[in-house]
PyMOL commands that place a pseudoatom at each C-alpha (Angstrom):
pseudoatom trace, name=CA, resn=UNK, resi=1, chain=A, elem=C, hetatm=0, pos=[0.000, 0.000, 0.000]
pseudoatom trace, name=CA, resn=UNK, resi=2, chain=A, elem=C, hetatm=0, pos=[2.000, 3.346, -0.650]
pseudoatom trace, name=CA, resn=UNK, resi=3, chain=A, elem=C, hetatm=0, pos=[0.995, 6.106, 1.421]
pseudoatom trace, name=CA, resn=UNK, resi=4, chain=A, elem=C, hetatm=0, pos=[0.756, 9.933, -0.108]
pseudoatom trace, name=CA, resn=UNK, resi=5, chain=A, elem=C, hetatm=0, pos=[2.776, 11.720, 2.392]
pseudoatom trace, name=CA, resn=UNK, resi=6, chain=A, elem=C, hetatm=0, pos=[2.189, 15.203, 0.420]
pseudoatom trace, name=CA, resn=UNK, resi=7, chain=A, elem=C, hetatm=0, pos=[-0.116, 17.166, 2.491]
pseudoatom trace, name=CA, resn=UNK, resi=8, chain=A, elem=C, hetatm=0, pos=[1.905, 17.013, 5.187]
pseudoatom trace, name=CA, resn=UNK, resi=9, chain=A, elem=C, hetatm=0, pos=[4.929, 18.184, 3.245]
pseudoatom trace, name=CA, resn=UNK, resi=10, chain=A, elem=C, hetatm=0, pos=[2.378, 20.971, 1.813]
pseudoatom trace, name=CA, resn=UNK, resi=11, chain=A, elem=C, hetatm=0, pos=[1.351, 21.820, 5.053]
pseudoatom trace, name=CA, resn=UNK, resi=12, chain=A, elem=C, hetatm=0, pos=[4.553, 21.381, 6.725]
pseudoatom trace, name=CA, resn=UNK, resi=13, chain=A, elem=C, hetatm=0, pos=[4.957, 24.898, 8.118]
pseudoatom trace, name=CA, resn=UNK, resi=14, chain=A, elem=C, hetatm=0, pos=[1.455, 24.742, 9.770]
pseudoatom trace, name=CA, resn=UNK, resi=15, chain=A, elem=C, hetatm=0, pos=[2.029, 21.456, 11.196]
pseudoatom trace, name=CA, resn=UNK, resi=16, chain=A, elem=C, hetatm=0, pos=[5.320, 22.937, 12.966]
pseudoatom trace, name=CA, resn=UNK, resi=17, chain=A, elem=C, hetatm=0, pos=[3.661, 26.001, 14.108]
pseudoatom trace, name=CA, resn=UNK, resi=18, chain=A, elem=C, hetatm=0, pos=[0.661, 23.915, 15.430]
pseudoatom trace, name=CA, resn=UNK, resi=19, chain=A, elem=C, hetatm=0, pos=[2.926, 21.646, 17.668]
pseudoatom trace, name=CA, resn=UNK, resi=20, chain=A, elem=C, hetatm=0, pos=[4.888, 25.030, 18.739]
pseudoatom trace, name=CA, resn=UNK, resi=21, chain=A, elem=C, hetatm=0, pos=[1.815, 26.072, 20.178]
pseudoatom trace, name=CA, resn=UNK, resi=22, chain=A, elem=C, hetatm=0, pos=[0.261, 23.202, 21.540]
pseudoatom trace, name=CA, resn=UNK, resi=23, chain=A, elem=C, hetatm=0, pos=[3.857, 22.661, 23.440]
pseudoatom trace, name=CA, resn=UNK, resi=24, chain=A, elem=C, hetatm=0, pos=[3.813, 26.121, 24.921]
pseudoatom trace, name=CA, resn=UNK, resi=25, chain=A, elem=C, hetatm=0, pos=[-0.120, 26.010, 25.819]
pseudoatom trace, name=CA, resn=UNK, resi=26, chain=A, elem=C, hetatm=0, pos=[0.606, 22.697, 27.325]
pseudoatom trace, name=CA, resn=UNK, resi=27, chain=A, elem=C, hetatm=0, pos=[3.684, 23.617, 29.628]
pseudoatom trace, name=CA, resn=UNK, resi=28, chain=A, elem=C, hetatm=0, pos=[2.576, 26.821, 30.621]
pseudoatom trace, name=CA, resn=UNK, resi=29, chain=A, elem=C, hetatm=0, pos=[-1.078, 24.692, 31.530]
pseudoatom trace, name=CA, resn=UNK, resi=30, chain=A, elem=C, hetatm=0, pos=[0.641, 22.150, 33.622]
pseudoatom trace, name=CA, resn=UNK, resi=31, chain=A, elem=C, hetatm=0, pos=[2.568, 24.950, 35.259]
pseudoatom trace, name=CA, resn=UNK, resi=32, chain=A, elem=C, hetatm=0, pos=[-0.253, 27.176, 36.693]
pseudoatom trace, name=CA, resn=UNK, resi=33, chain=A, elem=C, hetatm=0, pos=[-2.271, 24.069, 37.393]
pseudoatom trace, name=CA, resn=UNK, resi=34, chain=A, elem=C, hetatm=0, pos=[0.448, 22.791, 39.411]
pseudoatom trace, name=CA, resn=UNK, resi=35, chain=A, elem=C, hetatm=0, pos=[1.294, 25.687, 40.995]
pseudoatom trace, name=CA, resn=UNK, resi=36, chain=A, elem=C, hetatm=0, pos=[-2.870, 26.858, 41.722]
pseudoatom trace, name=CA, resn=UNK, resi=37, chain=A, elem=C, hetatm=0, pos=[-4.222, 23.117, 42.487]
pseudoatom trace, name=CA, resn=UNK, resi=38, chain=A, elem=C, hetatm=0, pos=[-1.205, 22.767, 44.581]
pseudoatom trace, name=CA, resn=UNK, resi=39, chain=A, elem=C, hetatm=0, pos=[-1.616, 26.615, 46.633]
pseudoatom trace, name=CA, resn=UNK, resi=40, chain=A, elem=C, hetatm=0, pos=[-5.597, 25.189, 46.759]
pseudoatom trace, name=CA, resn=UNK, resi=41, chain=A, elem=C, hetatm=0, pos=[-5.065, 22.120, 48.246]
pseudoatom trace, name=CA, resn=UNK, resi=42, chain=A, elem=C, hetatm=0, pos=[-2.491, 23.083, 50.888]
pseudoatom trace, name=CA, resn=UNK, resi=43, chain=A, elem=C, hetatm=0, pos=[-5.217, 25.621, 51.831]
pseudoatom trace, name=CA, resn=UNK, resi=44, chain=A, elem=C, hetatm=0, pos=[-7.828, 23.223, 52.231]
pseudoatom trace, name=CA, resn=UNK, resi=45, chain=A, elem=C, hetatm=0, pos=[-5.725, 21.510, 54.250]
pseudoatom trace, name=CA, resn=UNK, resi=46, chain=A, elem=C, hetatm=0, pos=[-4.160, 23.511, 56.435]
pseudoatom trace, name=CA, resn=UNK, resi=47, chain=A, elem=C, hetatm=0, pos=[-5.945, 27.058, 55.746]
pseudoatom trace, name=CA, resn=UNK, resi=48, chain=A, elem=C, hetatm=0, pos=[-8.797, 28.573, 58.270]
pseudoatom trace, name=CA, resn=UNK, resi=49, chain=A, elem=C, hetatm=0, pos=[-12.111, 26.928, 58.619]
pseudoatom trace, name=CA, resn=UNK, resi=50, chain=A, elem=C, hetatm=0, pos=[-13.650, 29.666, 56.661]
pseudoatom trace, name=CA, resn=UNK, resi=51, chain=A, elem=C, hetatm=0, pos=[-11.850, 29.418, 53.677]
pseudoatom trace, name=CA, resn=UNK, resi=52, chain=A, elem=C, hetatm=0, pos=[-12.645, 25.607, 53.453]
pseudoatom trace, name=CA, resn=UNK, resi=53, chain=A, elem=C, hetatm=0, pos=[-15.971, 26.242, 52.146]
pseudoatom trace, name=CA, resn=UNK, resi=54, chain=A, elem=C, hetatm=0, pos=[-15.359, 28.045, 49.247]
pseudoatom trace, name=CA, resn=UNK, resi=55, chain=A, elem=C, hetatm=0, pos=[-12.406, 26.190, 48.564]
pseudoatom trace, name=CA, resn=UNK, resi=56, chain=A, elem=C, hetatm=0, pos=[-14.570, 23.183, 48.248]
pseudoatom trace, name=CA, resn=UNK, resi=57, chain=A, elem=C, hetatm=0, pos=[-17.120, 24.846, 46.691]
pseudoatom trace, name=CA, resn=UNK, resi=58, chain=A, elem=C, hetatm=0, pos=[-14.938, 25.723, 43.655]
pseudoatom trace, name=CA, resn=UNK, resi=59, chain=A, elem=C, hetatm=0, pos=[-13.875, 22.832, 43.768]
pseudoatom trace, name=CA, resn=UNK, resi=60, chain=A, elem=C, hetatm=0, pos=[-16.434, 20.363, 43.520]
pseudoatom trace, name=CA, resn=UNK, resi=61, chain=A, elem=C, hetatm=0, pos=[-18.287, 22.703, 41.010]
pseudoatom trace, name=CA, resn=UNK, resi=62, chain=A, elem=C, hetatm=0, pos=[-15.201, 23.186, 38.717]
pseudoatom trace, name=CA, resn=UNK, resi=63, chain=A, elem=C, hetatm=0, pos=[-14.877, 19.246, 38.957]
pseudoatom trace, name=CA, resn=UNK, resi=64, chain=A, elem=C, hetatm=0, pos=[-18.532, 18.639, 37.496]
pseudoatom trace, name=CA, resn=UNK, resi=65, chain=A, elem=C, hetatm=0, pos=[-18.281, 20.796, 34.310]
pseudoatom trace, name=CA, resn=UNK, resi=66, chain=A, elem=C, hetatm=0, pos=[-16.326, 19.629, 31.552]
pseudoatom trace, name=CA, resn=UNK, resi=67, chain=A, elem=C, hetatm=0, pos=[-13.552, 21.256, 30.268]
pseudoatom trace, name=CA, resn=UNK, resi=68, chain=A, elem=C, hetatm=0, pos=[-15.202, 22.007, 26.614]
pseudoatom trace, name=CA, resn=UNK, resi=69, chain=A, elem=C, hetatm=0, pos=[-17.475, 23.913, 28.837]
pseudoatom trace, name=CA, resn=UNK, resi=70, chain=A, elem=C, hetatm=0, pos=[-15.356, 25.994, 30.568]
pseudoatom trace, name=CA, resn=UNK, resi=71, chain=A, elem=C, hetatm=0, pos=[-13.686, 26.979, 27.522]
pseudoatom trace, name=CA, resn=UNK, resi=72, chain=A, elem=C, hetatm=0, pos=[-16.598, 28.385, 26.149]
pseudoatom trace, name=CA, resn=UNK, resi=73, chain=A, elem=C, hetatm=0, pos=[-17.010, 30.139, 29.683]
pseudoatom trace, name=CA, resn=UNK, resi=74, chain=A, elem=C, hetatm=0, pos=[-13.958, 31.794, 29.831]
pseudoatom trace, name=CA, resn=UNK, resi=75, chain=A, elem=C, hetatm=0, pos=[-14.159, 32.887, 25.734]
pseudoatom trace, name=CA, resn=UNK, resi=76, chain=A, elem=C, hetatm=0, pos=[-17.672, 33.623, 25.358]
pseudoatom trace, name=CA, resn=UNK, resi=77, chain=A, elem=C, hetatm=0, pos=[-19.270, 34.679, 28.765]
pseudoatom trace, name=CA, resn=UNK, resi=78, chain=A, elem=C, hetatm=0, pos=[-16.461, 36.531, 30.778]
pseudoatom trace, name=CA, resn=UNK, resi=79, chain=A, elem=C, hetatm=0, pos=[-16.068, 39.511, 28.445]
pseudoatom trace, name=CA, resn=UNK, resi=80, chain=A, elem=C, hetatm=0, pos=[-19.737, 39.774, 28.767]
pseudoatom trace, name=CA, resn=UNK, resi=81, chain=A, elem=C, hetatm=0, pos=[-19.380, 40.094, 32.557]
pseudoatom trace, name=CA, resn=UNK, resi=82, chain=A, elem=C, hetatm=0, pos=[-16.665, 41.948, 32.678]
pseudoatom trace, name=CA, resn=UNK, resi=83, chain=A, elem=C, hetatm=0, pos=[-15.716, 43.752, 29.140]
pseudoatom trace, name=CA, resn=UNK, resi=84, chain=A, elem=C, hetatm=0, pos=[-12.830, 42.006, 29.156]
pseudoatom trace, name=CA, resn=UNK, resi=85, chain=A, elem=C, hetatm=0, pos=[-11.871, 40.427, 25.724]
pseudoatom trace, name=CA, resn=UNK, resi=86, chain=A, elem=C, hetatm=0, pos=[-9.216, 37.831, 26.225]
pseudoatom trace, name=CA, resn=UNK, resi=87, chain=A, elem=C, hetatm=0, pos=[-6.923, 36.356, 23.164]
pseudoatom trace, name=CA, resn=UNK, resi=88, chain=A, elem=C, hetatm=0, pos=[-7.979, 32.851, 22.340]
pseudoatom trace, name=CA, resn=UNK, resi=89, chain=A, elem=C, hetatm=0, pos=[-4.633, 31.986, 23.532]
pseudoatom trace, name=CA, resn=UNK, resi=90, chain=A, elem=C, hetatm=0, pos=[-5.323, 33.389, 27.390]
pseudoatom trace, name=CA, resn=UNK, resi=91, chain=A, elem=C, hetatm=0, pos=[-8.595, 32.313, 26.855]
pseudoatom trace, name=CA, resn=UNK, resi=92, chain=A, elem=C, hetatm=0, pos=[-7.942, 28.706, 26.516]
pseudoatom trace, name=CA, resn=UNK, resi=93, chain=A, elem=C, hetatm=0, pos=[-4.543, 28.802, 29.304]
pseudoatom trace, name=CA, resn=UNK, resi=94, chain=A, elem=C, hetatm=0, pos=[-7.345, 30.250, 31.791]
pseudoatom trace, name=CA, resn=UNK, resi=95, chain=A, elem=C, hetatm=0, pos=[-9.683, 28.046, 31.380]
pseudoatom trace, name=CA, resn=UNK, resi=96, chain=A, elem=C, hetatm=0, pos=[-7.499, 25.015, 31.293]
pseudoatom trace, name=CA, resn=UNK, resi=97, chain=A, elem=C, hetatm=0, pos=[-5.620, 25.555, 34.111]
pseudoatom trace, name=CA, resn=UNK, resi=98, chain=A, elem=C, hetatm=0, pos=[-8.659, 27.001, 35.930]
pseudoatom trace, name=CA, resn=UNK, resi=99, chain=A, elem=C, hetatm=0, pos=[-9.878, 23.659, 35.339]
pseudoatom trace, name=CA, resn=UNK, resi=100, chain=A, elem=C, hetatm=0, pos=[-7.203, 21.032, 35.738]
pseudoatom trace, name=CA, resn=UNK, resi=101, chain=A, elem=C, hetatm=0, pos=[-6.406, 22.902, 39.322]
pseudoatom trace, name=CA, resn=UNK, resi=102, chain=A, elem=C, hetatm=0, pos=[-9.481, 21.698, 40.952]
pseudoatom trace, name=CA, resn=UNK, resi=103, chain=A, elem=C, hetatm=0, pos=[-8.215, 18.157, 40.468]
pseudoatom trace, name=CA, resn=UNK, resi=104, chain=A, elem=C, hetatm=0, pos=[-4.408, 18.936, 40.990]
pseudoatom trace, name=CA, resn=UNK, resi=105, chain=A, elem=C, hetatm=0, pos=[-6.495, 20.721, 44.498]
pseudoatom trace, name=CA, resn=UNK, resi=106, chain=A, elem=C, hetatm=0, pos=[-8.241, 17.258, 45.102]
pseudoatom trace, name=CA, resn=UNK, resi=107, chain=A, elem=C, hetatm=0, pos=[-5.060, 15.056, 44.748]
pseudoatom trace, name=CA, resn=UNK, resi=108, chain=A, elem=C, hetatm=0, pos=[-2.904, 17.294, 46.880]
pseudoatom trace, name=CA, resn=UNK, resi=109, chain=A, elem=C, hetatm=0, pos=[-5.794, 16.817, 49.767]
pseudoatom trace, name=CA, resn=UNK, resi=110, chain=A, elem=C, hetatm=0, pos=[-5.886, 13.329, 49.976]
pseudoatom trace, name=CA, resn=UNK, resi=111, chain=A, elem=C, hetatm=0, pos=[-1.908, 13.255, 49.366]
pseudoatom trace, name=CA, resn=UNK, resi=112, chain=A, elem=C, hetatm=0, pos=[-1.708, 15.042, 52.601]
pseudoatom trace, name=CA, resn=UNK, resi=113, chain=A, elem=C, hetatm=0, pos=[-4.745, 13.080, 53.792]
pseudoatom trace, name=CA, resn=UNK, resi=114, chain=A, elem=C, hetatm=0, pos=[-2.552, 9.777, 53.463]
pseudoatom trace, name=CA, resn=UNK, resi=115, chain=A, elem=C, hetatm=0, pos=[-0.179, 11.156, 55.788]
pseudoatom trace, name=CA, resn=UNK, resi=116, chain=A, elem=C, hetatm=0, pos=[-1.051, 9.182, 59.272]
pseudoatom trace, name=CA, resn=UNK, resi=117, chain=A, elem=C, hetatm=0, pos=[-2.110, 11.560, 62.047]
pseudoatom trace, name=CA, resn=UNK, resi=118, chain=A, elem=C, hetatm=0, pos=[0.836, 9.326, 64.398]
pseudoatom trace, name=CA, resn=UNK, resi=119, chain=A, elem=C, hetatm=0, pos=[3.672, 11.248, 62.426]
pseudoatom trace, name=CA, resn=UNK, resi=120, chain=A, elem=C, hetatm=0, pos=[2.083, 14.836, 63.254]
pseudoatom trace, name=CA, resn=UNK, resi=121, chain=A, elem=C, hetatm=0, pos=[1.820, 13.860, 66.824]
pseudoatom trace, name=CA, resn=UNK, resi=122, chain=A, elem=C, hetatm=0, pos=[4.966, 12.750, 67.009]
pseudoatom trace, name=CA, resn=UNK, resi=123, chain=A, elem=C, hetatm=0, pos=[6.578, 15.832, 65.313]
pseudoatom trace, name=CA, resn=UNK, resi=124, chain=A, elem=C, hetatm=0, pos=[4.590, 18.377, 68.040]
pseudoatom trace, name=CA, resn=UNK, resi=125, chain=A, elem=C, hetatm=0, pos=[6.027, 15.828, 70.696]
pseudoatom trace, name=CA, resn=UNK, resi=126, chain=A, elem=C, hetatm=0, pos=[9.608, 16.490, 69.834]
pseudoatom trace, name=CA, resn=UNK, resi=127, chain=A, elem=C, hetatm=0, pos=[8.970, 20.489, 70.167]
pseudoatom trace, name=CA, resn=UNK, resi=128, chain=A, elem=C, hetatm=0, pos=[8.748, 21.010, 66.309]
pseudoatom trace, name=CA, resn=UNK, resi=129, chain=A, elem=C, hetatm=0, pos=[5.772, 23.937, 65.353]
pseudoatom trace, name=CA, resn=UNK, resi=130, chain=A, elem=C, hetatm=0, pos=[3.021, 23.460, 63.068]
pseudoatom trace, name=CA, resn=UNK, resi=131, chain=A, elem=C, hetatm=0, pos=[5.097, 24.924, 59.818]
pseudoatom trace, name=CA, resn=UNK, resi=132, chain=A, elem=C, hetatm=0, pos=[7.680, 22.467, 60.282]
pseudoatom trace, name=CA, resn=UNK, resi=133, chain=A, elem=C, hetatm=0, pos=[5.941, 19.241, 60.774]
pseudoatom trace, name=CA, resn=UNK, resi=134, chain=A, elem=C, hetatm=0, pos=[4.485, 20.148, 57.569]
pseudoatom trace, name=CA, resn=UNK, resi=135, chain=A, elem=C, hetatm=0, pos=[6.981, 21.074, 55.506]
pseudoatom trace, name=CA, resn=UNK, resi=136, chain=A, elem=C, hetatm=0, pos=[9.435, 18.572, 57.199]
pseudoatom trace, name=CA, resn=UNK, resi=137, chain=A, elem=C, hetatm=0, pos=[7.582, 15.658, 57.936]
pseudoatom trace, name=CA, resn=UNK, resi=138, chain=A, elem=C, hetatm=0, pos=[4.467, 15.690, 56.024]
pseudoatom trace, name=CA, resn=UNK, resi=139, chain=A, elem=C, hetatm=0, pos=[4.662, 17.406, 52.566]
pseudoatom trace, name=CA, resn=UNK, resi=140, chain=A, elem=C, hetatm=0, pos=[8.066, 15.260, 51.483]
pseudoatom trace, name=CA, resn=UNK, resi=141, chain=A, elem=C, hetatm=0, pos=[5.776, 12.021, 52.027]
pseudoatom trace, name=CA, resn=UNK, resi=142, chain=A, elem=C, hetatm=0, pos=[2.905, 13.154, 50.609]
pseudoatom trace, name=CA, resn=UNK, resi=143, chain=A, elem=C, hetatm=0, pos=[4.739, 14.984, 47.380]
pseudoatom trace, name=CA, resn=UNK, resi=144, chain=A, elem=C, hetatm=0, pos=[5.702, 11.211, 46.486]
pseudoatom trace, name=CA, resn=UNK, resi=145, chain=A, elem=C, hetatm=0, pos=[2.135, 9.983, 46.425]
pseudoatom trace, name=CA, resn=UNK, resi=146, chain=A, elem=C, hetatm=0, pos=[0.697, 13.144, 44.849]
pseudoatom trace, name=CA, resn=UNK, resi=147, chain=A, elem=C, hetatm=0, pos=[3.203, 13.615, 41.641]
pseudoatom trace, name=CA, resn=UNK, resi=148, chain=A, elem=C, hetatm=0, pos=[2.534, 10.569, 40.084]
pseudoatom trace, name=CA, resn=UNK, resi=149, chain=A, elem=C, hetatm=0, pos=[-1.696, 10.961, 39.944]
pseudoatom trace, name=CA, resn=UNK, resi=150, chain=A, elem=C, hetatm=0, pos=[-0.983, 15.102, 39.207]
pseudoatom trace, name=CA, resn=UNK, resi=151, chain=A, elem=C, hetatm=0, pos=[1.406, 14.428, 36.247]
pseudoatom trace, name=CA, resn=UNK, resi=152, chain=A, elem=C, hetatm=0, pos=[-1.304, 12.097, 34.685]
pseudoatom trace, name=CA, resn=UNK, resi=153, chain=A, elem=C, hetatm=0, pos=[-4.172, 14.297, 35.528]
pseudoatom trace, name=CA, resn=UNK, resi=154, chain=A, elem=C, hetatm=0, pos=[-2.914, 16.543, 33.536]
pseudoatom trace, name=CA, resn=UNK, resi=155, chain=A, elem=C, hetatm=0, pos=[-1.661, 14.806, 30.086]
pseudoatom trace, name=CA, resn=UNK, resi=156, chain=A, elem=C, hetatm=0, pos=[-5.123, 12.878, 30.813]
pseudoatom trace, name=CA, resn=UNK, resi=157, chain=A, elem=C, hetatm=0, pos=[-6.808, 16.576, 30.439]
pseudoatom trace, name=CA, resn=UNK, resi=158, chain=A, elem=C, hetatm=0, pos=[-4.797, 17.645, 27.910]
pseudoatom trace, name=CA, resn=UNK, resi=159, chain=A, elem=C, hetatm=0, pos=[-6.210, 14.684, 25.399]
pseudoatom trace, name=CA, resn=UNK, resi=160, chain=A, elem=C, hetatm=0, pos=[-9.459, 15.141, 26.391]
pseudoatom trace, name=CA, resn=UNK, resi=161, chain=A, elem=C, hetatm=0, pos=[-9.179, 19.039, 25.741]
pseudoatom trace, name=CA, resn=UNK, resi=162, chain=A, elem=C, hetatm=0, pos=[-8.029, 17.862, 22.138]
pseudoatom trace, name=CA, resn=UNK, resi=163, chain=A, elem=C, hetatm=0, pos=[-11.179, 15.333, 22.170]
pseudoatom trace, name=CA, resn=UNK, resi=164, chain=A, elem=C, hetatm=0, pos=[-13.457, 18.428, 22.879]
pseudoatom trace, name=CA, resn=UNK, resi=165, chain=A, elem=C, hetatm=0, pos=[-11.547, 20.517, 20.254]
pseudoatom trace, name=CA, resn=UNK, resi=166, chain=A, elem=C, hetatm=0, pos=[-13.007, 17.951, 17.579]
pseudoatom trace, name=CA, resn=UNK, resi=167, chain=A, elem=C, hetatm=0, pos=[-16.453, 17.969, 18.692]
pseudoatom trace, name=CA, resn=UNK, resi=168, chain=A, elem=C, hetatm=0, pos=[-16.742, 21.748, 19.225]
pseudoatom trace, name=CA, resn=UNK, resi=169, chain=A, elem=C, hetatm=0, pos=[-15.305, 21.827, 15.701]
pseudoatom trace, name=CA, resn=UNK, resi=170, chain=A, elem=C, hetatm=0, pos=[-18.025, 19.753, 14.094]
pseudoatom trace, name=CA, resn=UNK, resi=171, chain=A, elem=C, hetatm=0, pos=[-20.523, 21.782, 16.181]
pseudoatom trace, name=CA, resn=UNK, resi=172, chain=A, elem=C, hetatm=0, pos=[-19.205, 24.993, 14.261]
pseudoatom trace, name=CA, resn=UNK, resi=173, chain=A, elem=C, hetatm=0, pos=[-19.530, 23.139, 11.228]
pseudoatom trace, name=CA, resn=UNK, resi=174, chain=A, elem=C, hetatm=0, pos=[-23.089, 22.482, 11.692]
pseudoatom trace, name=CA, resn=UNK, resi=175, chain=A, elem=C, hetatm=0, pos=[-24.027, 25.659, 12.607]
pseudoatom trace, name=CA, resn=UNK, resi=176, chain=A, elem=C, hetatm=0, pos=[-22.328, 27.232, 9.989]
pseudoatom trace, name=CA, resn=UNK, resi=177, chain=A, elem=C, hetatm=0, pos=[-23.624, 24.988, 7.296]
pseudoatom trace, name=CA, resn=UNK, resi=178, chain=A, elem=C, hetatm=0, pos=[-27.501, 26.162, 8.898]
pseudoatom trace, name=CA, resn=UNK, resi=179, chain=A, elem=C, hetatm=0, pos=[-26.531, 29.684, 8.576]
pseudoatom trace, name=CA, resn=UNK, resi=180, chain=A, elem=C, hetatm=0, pos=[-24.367, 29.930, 5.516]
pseudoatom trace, name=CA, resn=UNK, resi=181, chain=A, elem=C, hetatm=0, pos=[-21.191, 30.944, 7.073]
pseudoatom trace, name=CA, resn=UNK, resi=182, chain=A, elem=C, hetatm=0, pos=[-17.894, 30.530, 5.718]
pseudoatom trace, name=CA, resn=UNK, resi=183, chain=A, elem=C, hetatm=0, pos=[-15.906, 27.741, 7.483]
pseudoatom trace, name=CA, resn=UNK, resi=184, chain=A, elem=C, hetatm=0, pos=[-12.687, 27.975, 8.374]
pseudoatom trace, name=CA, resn=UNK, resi=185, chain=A, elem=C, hetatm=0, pos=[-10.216, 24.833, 6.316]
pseudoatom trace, name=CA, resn=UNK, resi=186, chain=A, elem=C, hetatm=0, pos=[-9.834, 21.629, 7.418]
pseudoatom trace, name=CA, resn=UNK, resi=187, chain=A, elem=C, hetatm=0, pos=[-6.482, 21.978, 8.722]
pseudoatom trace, name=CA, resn=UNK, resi=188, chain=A, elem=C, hetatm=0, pos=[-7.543, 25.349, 10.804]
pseudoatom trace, name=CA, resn=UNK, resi=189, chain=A, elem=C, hetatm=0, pos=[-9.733, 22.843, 13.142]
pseudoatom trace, name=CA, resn=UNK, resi=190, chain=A, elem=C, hetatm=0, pos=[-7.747, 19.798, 12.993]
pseudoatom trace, name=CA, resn=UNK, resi=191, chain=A, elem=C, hetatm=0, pos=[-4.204, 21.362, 14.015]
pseudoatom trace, name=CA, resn=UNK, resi=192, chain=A, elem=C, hetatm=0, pos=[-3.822, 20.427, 17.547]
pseudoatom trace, name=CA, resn=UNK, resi=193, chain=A, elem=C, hetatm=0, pos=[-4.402, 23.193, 20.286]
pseudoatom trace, name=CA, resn=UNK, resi=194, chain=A, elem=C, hetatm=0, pos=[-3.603, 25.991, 17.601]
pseudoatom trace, name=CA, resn=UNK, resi=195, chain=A, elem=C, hetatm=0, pos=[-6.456, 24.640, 15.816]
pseudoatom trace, name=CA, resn=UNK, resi=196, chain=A, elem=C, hetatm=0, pos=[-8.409, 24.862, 18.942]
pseudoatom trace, name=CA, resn=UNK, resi=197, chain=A, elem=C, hetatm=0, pos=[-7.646, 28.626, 19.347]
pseudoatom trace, name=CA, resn=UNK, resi=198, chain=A, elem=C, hetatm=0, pos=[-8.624, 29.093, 15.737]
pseudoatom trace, name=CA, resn=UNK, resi=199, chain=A, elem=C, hetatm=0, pos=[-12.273, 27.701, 15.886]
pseudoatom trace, name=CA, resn=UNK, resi=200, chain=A, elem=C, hetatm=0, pos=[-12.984, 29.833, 19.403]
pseudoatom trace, name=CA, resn=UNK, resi=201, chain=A, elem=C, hetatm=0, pos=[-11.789, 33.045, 17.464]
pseudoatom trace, name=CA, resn=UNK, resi=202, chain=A, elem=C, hetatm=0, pos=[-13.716, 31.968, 13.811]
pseudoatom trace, name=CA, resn=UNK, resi=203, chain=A, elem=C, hetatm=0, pos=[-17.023, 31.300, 16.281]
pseudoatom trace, name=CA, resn=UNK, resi=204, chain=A, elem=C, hetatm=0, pos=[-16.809, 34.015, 17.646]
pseudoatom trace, name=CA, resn=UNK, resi=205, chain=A, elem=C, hetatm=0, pos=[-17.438, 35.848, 14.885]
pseudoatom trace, name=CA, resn=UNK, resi=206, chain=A, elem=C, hetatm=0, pos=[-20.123, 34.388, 13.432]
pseudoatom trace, name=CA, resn=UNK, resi=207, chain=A, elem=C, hetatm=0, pos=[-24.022, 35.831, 14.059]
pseudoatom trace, name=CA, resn=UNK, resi=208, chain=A, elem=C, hetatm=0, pos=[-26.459, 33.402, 15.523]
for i in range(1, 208): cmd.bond("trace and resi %d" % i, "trace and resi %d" % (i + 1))
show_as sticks, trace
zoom trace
């Protein structure tokens, strides 16, 4: 069977700028999830009792949308609420990280969580404060569990953002073909996270 490698070669220069930014949306993702989910989860943890609620609150909530719908949150709605129109770039690194943090939150909890109570009781016992029991005693242990679970949750949300890119791509499709707009080409959907980017600014700009 030969295979017709030529629009790839055609479209080699897309393809390259596509992965560019797919790399930098993805690192710059896993680093503000990391560093948020992580900031979240300590202050669940360890925070005052009235900053639990909310904390949970966000979430649980943030855990129970999907991330296609966020997306179209962050695009779509908050320059509604507050007149503030963000590149589809910012757009999507918001929303993402927004997103993956609850569950980078929820994995740092029961990380700690895992930690037996024994080892904290032991720690106050031999004169050490609250601060460094848990940056001595408890966070080392628990970082071990945690990275694992927080490294997967996020490659495991970065394919399913890329799953959601193709569906909210045929969605545009349909409503453009009911509406007569122009759709953008193949290639501007299908183009990894760039093309993602693309489809949120081309919607945008269509009238429903």
């Amino acid at each position: 069977m030969d295979l017709d490698f030529s629009p790839v070669l055609d479209s080699w220069q897309y393809l390259l700028r596509g992965v560019g930014l797919t790399l930098a949306l993805s690192f710059l993702t896993m680093l503000c999830s990391l560093v948020i989910g992580g900031a979240i989860g300590l202050a669940r943890c360890f925070g005052p009792q009235w900053l639990r609620w909310p904390l949970v609150f966000y979430i649980d909530s943030m855990r129970s949308v999907p991330v296609l719908v966020v997306l179209v949150w962050t695009y779509f709605a908050l320059p509604l609420i507050t007149g503030v129109v963000l590149p589809p770039f910012w757009a999507a690194l918001i929303a993402l990280s927004a997103h993956i943090a609850a569950y980078v939150a929820e994995i740092v909890r029961a990380g700690v969580s895992s930690i037996r109570p024994g080892q904290t009781r032991a720690a106050f016992a031999l004169g050490m404060s609250r601060a460094q029991t848990i940056r001595t005693i408890v966070l080392p242990q628990a970082l071990v569990r945690m990275l694992p679970r927080s490294l997967y949750s996020v490659d495991y949300h970065q394919r399913h953002c890329n799953r959601g890119r193709d569906r909210g791509a045929r969605i545009h499709e349909s409503v453009a073909d009911r509406r007569g707009a122009k759709l953008p080409s193949h290639r501007d959907i299908h183009g990894g996270n760039g093309g993602l980017l693309e489809v949120l600014a081309w919607a945008k700009s269509i009238k429903l």
